[in-house]
N, C-alpha and C positions, 0 to 999 in steps of 0.2 A: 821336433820343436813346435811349438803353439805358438801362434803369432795373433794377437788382441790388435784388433783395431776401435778406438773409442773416440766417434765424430763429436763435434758438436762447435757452438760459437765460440764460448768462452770469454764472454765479455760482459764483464771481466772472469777470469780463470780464481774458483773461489775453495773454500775450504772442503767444500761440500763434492768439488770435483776431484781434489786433492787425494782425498780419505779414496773414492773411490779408484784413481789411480793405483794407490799404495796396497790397493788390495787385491786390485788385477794385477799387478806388477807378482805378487805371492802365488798368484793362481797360473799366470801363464810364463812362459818364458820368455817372449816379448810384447808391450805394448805399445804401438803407435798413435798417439795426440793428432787427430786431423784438426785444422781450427780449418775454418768457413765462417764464407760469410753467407751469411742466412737469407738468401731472399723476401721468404715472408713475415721477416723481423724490421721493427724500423731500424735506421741509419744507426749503425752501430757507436759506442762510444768510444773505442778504441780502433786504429787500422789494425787489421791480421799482421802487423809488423810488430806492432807495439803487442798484441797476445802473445805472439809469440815470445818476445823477450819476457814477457810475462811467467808463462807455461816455463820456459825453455831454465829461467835460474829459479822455478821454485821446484823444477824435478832433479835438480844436478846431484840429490843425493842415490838417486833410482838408478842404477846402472842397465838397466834390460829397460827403459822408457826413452823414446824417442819424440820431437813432434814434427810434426810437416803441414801443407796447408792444401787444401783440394778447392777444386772448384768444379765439382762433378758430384753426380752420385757418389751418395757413400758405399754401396755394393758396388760398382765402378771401380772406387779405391781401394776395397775389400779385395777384390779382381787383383788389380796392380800390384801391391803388396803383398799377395797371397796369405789376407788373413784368414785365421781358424772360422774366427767368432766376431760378432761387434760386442763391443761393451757399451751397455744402456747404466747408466746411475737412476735411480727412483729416490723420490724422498718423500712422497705422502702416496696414499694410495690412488687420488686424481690424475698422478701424472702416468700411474701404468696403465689406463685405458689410449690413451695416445701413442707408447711406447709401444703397446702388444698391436695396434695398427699398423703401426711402421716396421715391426719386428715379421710381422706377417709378410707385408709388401716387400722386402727387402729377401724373407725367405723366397718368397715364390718369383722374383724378378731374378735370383743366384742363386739360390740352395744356401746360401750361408745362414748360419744359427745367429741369436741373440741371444746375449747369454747378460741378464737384468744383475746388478749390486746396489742393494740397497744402503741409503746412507744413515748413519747413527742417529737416533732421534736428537741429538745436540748440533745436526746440522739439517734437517728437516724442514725447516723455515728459511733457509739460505737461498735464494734467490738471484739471477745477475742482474734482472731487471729490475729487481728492487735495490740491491746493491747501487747498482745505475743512479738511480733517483737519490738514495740517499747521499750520496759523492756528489752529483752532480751539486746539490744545493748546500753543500760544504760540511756534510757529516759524517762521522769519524765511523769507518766500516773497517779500521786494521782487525778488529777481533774475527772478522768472517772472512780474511783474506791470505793468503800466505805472505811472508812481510817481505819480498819482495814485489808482490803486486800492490800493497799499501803503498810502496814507499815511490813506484811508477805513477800511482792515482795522485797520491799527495802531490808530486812534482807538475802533472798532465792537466790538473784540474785546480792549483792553485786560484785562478783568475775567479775572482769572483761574479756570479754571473746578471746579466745588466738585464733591469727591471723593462719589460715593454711599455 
């Protein structure tokens, strides 16, 4: 059995993470959703409580997709769970010179592989942090989102937000 581990924030958990899920979910026979929270990210939008309810009803059709939350190393967690592989998403080719840093570091701190999916050029541009921004200041991001994390944003971020 192959066991996928695939870290990352998830804030918010977007379409672009989705796709890539659904396709390591075909490739491995299980995969586990770490969400963290990010140290060198700023103050996240959502708690790890709220991604999770996030993650957790937009994967309920995936039967081998799990999530859990770390607060450690992801080769650490990779350790714990005795995954195969990490799963990396790419969407332009900027973000795999970072990736193959980290894919490296992670190799040589565990021997665990990195095994990169790239996501459809219709989710390429999908972004959390721009998602972020565009939510926050009241704009309508259901099209890049699974609809139950639209419909968690829509309720979380109702308040409209007050001018300094």
């Amino acid at each position: 059995m192959t066991l996928a581990l695939y870290p990352g924030s998830f804030d918010p958990f977007h379409n672009g993470h989705l796709e890539v899920v659904e396709r390591a979910a075909r490739i491995f026979d299980e995969v586990v959703i770490a969400g963290l929270r990010n140290p060198q990210k700023a103050r996240g939008l959502f708690d790890l409580g709220t991604r999770r309810a996030m993650v957790e009803e937009s994967i309920t059709h995936l039967d081998n997709v799990r999530f859990i939350s770390m607060a450690k190393l992801t080769v650490e967690v990779a350790k714990d769970i005795d995954a195969d592989v990490i799963i990396r998403g790419l969407r332009v080719v900027s973000d795999f010179e970072n990736e193959l840093q980290m894919a490296q570091m992670n190799r040589q701190l565990s021997g665990i592989e990195t095994v990169f999916i790239p996501t459809s050029s219709s989710y390429s541009f999908i972004a959390s942090r721009l998602l972020r921004e565009v939510a926050t200041y009241g704009g309508d991001v259901s099209a890049f989102v699974p609809a139950p994390v639209a419909k968690i944003m829509a309720e979380q971020l109702a308040k409209p937000l007050e001018e300094s």
